[in-house]
C-alpha positions as CSV (number, residue, x, y, z in Angstrom):
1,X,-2.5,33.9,-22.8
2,X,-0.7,31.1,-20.7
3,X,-1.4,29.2,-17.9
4,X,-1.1,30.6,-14.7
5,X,0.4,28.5,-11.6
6,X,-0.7,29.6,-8.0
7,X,2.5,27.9,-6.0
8,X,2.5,27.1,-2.0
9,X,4.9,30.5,-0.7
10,X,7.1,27.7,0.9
11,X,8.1,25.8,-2.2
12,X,9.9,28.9,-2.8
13,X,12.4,27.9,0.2
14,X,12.6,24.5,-0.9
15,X,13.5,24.8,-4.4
16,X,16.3,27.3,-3.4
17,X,17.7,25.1,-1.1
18,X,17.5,22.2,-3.5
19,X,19.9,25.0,-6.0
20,X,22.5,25.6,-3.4
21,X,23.7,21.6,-3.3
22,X,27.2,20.9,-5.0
23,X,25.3,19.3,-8.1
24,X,25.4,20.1,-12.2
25,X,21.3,19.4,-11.6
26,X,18.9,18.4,-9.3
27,X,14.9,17.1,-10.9
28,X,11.9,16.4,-9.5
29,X,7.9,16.3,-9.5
30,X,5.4,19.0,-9.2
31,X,2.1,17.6,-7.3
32,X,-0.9,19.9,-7.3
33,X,-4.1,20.4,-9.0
34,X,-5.7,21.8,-12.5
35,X,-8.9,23.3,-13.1
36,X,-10.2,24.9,-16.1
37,X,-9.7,28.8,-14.2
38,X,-6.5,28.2,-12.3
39,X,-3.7,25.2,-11.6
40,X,-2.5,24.5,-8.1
41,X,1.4,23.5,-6.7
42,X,1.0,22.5,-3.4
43,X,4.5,20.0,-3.2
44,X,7.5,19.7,-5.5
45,X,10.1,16.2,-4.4
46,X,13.2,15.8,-5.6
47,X,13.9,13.0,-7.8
48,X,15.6,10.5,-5.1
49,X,18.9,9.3,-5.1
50,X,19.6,5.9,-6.7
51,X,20.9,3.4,-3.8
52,X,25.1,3.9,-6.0
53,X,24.8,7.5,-5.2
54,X,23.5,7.8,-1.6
55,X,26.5,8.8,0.2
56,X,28.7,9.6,-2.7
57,X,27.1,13.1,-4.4
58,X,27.3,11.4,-7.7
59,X,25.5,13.4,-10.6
60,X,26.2,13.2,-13.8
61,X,27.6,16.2,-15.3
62,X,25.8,16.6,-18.4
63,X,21.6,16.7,-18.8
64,X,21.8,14.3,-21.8
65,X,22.3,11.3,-19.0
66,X,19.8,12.0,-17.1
67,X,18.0,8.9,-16.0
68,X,14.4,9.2,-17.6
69,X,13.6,5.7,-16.5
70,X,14.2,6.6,-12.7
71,X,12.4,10.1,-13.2
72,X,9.5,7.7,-14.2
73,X,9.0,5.3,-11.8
74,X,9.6,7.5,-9.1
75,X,6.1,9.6,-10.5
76,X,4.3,6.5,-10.5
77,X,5.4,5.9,-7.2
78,X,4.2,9.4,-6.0
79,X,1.2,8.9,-7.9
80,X,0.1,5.8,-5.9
81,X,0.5,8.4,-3.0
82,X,-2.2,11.2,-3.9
83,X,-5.4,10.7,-2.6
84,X,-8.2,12.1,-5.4
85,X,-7.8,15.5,-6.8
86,X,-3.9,15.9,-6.4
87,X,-1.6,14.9,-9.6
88,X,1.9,15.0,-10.9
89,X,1.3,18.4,-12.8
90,X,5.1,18.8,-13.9
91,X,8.6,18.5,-13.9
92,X,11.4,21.0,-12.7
93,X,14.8,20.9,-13.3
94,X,17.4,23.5,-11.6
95,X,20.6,23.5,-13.3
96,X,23.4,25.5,-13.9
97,X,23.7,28.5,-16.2
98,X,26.3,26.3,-17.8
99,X,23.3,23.6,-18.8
100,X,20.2,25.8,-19.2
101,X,20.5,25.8,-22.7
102,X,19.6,22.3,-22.6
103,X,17.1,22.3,-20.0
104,X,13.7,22.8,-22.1
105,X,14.6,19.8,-24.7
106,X,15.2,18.0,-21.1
107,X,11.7,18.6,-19.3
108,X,9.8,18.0,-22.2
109,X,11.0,14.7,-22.9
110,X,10.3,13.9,-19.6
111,X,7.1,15.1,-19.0
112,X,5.9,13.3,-21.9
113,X,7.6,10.3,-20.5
114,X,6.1,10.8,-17.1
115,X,3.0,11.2,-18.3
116,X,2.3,8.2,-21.0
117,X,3.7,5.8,-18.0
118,X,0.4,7.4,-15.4
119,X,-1.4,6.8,-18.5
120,X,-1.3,3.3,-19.1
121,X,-1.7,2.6,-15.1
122,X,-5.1,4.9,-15.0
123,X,-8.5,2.9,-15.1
124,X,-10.5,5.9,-15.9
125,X,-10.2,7.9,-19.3
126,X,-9.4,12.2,-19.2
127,X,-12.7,14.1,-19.7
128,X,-12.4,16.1,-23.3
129,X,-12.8,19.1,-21.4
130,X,-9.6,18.3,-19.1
131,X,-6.6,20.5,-18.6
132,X,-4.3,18.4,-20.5
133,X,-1.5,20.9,-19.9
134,X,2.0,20.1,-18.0
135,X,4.3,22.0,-16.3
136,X,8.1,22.1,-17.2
137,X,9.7,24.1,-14.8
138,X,13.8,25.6,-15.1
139,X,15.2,27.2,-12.7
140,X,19.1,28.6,-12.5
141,X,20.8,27.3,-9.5
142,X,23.1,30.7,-9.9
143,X,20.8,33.7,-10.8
144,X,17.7,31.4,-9.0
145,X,15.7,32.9,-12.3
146,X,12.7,30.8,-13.0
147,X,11.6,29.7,-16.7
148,X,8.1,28.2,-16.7
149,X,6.8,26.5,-19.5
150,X,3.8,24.2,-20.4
151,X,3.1,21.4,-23.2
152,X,0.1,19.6,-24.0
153,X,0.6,16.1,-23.4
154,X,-2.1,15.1,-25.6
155,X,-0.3,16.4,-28.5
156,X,3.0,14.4,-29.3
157,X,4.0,17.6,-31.6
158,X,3.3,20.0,-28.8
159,X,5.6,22.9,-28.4
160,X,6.2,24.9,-25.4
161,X,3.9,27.6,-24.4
162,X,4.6,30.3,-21.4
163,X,3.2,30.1,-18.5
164,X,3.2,32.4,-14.6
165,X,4.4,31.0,-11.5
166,X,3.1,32.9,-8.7
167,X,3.7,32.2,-5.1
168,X,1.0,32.6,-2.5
169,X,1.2,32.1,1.2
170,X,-1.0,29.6,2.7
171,X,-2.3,27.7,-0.5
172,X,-1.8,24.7,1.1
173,X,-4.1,25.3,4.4
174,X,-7.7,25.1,3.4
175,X,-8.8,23.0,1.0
176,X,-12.3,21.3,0.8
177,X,-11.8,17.4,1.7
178,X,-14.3,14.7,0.4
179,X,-14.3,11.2,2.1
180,X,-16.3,8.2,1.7
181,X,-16.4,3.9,2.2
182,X,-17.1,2.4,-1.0
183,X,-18.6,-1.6,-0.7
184,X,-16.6,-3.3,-3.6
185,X,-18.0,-7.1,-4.6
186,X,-16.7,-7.8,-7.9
187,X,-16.4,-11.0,-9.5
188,X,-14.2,-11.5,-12.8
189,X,-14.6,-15.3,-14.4
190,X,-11.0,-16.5,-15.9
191,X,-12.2,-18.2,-19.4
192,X,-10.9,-21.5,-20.2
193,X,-9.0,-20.0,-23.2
194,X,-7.3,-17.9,-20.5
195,X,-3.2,-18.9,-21.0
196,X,-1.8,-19.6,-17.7
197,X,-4.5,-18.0,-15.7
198,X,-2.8,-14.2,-15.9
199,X,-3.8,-13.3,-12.6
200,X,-2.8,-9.7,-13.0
201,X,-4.2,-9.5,-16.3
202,X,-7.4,-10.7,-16.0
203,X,-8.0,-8.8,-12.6
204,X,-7.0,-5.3,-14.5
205,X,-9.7,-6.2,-17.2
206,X,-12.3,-6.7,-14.6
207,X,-11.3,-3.6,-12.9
208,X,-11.8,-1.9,-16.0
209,X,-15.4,-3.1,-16.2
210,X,-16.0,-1.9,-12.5
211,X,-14.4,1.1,-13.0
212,X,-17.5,2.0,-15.9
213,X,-19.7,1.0,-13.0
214,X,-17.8,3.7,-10.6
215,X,-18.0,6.1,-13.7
216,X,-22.1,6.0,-13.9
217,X,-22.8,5.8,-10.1
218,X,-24.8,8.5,-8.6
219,X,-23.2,10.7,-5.6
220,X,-24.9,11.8,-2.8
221,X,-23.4,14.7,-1.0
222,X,-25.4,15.9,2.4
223,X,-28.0,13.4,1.3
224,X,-28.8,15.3,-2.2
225,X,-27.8,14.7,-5.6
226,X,-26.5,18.2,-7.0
227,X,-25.9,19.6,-10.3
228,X,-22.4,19.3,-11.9
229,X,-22.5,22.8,-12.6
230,X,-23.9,23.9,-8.8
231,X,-20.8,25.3,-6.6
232,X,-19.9,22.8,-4.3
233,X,-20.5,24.8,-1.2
234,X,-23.5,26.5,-2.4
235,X,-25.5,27.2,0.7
236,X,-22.9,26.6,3.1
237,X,-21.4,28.8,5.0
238,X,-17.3,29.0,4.4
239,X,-15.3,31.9,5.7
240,X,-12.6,33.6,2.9
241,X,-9.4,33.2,4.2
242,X,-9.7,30.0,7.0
243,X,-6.1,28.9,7.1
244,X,-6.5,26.7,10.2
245,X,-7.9,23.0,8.5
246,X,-10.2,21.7,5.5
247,X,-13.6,21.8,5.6
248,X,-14.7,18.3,5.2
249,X,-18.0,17.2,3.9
250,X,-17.5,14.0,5.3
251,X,-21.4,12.9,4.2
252,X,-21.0,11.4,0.2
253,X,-22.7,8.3,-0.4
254,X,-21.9,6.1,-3.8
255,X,-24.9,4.6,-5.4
256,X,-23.2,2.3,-7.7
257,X,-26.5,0.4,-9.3
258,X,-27.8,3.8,-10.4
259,X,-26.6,5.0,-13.4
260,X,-26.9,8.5,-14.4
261,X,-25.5,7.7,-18.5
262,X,-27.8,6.9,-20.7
263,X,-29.7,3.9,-20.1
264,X,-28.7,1.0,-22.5
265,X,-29.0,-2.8,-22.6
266,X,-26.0,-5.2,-21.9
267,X,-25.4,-7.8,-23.5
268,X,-23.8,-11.2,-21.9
269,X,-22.6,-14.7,-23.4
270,X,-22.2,-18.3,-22.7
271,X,-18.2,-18.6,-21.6
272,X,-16.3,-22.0,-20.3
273,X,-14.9,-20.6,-17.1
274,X,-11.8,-22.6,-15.8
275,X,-12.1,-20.5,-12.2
276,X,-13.2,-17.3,-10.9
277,X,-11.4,-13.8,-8.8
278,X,-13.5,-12.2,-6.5
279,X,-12.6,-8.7,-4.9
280,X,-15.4,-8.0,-1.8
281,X,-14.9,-5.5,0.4
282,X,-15.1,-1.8,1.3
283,X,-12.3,0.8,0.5
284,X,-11.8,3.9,2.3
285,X,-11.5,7.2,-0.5
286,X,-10.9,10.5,0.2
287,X,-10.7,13.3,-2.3
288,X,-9.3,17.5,-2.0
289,X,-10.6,20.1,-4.3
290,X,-9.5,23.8,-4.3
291,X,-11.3,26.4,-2.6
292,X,-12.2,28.6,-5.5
293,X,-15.3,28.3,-6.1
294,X,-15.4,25.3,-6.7
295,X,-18.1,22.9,-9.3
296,X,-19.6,20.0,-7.9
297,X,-18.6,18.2,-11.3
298,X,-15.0,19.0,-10.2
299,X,-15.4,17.6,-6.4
300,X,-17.2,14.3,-7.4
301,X,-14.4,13.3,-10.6
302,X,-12.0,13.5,-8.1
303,X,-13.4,11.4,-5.7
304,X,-14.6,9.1,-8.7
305,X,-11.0,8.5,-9.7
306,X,-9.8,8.2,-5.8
307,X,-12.1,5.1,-6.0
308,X,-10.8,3.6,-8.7
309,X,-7.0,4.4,-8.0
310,X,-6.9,2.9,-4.7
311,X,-8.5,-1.0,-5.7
312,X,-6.3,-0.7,-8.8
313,X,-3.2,0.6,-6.7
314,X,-4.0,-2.0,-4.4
315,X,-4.2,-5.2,-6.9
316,X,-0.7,-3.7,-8.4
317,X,1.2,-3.6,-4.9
318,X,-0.1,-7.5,-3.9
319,X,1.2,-8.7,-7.9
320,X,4.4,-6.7,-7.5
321,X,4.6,-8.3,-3.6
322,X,3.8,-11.9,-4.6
323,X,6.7,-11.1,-7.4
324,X,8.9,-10.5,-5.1
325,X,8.1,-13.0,-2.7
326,X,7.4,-16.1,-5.2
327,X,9.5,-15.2,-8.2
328,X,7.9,-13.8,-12.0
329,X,7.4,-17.0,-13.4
330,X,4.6,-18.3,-11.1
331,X,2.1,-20.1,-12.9
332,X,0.4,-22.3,-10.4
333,X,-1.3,-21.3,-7.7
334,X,-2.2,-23.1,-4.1
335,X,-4.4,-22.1,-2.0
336,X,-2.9,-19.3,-0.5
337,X,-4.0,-16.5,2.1
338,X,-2.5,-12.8,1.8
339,X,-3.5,-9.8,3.4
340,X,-4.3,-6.5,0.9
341,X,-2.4,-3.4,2.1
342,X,-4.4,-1.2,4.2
343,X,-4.9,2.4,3.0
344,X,-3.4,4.9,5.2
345,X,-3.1,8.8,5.5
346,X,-0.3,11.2,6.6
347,X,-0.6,14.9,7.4
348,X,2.3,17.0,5.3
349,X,3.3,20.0,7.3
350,X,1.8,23.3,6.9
351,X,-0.9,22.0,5.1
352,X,-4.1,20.6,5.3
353,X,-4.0,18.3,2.6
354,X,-3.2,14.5,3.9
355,X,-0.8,12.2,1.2
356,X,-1.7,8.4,1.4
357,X,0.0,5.1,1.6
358,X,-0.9,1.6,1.6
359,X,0.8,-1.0,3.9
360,X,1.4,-4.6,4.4
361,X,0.4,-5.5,8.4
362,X,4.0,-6.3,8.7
363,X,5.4,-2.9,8.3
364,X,6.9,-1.4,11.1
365,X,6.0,2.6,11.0
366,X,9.8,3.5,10.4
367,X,9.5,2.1,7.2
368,X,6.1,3.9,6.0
369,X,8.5,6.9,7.5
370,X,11.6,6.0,5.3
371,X,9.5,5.9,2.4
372,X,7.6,9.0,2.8
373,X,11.1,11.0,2.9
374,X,12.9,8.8,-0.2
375,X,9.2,9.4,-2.0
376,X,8.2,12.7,-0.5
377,X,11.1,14.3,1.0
378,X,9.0,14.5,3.8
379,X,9.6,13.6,7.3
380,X,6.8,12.4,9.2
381,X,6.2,11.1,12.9
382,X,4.9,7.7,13.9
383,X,2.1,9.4,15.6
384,X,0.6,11.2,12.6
385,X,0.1,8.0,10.8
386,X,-3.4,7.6,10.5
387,X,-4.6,3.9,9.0
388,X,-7.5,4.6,7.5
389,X,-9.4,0.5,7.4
390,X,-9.3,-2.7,9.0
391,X,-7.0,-5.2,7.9
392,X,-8.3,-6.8,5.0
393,X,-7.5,-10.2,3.2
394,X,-6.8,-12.1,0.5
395,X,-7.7,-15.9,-0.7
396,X,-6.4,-17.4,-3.1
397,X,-7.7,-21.2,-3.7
398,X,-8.3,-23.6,-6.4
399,X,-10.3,-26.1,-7.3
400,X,-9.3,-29.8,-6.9
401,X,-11.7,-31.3,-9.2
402,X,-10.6,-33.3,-12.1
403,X,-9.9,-31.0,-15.0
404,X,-11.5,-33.2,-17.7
405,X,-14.6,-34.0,-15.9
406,X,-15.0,-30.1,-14.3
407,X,-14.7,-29.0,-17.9
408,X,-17.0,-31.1,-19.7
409,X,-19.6,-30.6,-16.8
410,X,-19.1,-27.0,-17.3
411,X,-19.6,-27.2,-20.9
412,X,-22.8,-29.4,-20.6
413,X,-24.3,-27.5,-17.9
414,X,-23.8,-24.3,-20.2
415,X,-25.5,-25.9,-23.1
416,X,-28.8,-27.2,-21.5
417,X,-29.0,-23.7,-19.7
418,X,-28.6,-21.7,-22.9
419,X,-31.1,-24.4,-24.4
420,X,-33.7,-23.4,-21.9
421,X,-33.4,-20.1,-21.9
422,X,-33.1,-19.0,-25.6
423,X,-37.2,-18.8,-25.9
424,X,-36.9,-15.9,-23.4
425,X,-34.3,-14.3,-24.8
426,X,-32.2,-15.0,-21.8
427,X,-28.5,-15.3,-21.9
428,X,-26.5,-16.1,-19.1
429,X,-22.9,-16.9,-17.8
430,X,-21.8,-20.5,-16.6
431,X,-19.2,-19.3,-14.1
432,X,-17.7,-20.8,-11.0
433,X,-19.3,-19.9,-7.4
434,X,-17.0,-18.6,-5.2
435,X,-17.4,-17.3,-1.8
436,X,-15.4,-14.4,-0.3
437,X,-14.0,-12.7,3.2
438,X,-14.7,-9.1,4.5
439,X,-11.9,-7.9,1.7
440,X,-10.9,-11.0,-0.2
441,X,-9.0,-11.2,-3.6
442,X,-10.0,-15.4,-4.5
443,X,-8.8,-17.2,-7.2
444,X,-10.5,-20.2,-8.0
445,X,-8.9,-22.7,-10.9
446,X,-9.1,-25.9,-12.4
C-alpha cells in the first residue's frame, strides 16, 4: 500500500493553469508536510524563469535539458522560506503526452538532487522513524491525467512506488501554529591552526554544536512538559472543521540547559585560539503541524528544527551578502558592523499557514514582494508583511595586538592554567573574551 497525499482543492486550479501555457514542460516544488499516518500539499511553485527567458517563452523542447541545477537552488531557496513543519515534499512535472514517457526517469533524478542539496544545508539529522518518502508528480498538459509516484530518498537504488493524490477543500485553513523567542549566546573559538580564519566554516561547526544543545532542550508547552506520545491538544478544546484561522498555542518555552538525553560527561581541551565569533541574541521561531491528531513528539521536532533553520539560514544569507558585497576572496577582516536579516512572516491566501522571509533593513517591501512571486508565485501586499524582531546586529572586530606576543601569551597563560588545574581533574579552554550586542555576530582575530 502506497502513500497517500491529502492535496489543498485549489492546487487543483493552479496546476491546470500551469498545463495550458504554450510550453513542452513546466516543473516545480511541492511544499507540505509528512507524518507517519498521512502527508500534506498545501503549495506547489513553478520552477521560475531564468532572467534569458523572461519575456521570451523559451523552453527547451526536450526533458533531457532540463536544468537540474536551477531546479536545485530554487528548493533551497524555498526552503529558507518554510517556517518549521513545512518541507519540499516533491517534484511535479506537466509535460506533454509527447514527453511523458520520459517524465518518471526525469523527477527522480531530480528529487534525489533536490533532496541531497537540503541535506548538506540541514543542522539537524532525520529521525530513523522519519518519512523519508518523496513525491514525484506527472501530469499531462493534454488529457490533465495525473501520475503520482514516490521514492525513498534514503535509498540511492530506490525505485518508484505508487502513491494517491487526493484533493480536499480547505486543507490549508486550520492548522495548529507553535511560536516561540529563543535567547541564542553562542561562542565558537577559531584555533590558531584555523587557515585563513574560515569565517563561514568555523561558524557552521559551532552551529552544529548548538544545534545538539537545541536537540536535548526541554519544551514547555502551557507551562508543562508533555509526553511525546500525548496528542498535542489533549485537553483542549478544538472544534472539527474550524476553517476560519490556526489555533495557536502561543505559550512554548525552550529550556536549553536541561537536557532530556542521557546524561553524559563532556570532555574539553587546551586549544591556542587566534580569535573568537560570538552569536547573542534572541530569534523569533514559529512552527505548523497538521490537525490530525496530532503527537506532541511531532509539534516540538518541528519547532526544534525551525530553531535551528533560521540562525543557520541567517549566518548563510550575511556570508552570501558579504560575498557579494566584498568579493569571495576576502581573507582579512576589519572591524566591521553589519546588521543580520530580520525574520519576517507573510500570510499565503486562503490559508492559514504564514511562509517566512529574512530581510536586510535596507529592503524596500517591493522587493520582499518581487521575491515572494519569483520564489512563491505568490503575490502579496505591503500591508501583510509582518516582521517578526527588532533589527539585530553584527560586529565584526579584530584584535590589534601583536601576533607574536598575543600568541606566545596565549600559549603561556594555557600552560600554567592546565598546570594548576590537572590535580583536579580540571580542563579548560584558553579562549579570547569577547563581548557582544543585543544580536551580534563578532569576530575577533589576531
Amino acid at each position: 500500500m502506497g502513500r497517500t497525499y491529502f492535496v489543498e482543492e485549489t492546487l487543483g486550479q493552479y496546476l491546470s493553469d500551469l498545463s495550458t501555457k504554450s510550453k513542452p514542460y513546466v516543473t516545480g516544488l511541492l511544499i507540505g508536510q509528512c507524518s507517519p499516518q498521512r502527508d500534506y500539499v498545501i503549495q506547489a511553485v513553478r520552477t521560475p524563469p531564468k532572467e534569458e527567458q523572461k519575456g521570451d517563452n523559451i523552453t527547451p523542447s526536450n526533458l533531457a535539458s532540463v536544468d537540474e541545477e536551477w531546479i536545485v537552488t530554487h528548493a533551497s531557496q524555498v526552503s529558507r522560506m518554510l517556517p518549521g513543519g513545512l518541507l519540499v515534499l516533491g517534484v511535479f512535472i506537466i509535460a506533454t503526452p509527447e514527453l511523458s514517457k520520459d517524465c518518471q526517469n526525469a523527477l527522480r533524478r531530480l528529487i534525489f538532487s533536490v533532496e541531497k542539496s537540503l541535506t548538506k544545508r540541514r543542522l539537524w539529522k532525520p529521525a530513523e522513524e522519519e518519512v523519508s518518502d518523496r513525491a514525484a508528480l506527472q501530469i499531462c498538459s493534454a488529457t490533465k491525467k495525473v501520475v503520482c509516484r514516490t521514492y525513498d530518498v534514503h535509498d540511492p537504488k530506490s525505485s518508484a512506488k505508487p502513491a494517491e493524490w487526493k484533493y480536499q477543500s480547505a486543507l490549508s485553513a486550520s492548522w495548529l501554529s507553535l511560536d516561540c523567542t529563543v535567547n541564542v549566546n553562542i561562542h565558537i573559538p577559531l584555533l590558531a591552526t584555523s587557515p585563513n580564519h574560515d569565517l563561514e566554516r568555523n561558524t557552521k561547526i559551532g552551529l552544529n554544536r548548538w544545534s545538539k544543545q537545541i536537540e536535548d532542550s526541554v519544551f514547555l508547552i502551557n507551562g508543562q512538559v508533555r509526553g511525546g506520545d500525548t496528542e498535542l491538544l489533549e485537553g483542549q478544546l478544538w472544534l472539527r472543521g474550524n476553517t476560519q484561522s490556526s489555533t495557536q498555542l502561543s505559550d512554548v518555552k525552550v529550556l536549553t540547559q536541561l537536557s532530556q538525553g542521557s546524561s553524559h560527561r563532556s570532555t574539553a581541551t587546551v586549544q591556542v585560539c587566534s580569535g573568537s565569533i560570538n552569536l547573542k541574541g534572541a530569534v523569533k521561531c514559529r512552527a505548523y503541524i497538521h490537525n490530525n491528531k496530532p503527537k506532541v513528539k511531532e509539534a516540538v521536532q518541528a519547532l526544534k528544527r525551525d530553531i535551528i533553520n533560521t540562525l543557520g539560514d541567517r549566518c548563510e544569507i550575511l556570508f552570501e551578502d558579504l560575498i557579494i558585497n566584498e568579493g569571495p576572496h576576502k581573507k582579512n577582516f576589519d572591524r566591521e558592523y553589519h546588521v543580520l536579516p530580520q525574520r519576517l512572516f507573510v500570510p499565503i491566501a486562503g490559508s492559514s499557514v504564514m511562509f517566512s522571509d529574512y530581510k536586510f533593513g535596507d529592503e524596500a517591501a517591493g522587493e520582499i514582494q518581487e521575491r515572494f512571486v519569483e520564489m512563491l508565485d505568490q503575490p502579496v501586499q505591503a500591508e501583510d508583511i509582518c516582521i517578526a524582531e527588532e533589527r539585530n546586529t553584527v560586529d565584526i572586530c579584530p584584535i590589534t595586538e601583536d601576533t607574536d606576543d598575543t600568541q606566545q601569551k596565549q600559549l603561556t597563560k594555557a600552560a600554567l592554567l592546565l598546570k594548576l588545574q590537572q590535580n583536579m581533574g580540571v580542563v579548560i579552554a584558553a579562549a579570547v573574551a569577547v563581548l557582544a550586542s543585543i544580536f551580534s555576530f563578532n569576530y575577533f582575530s589576531d
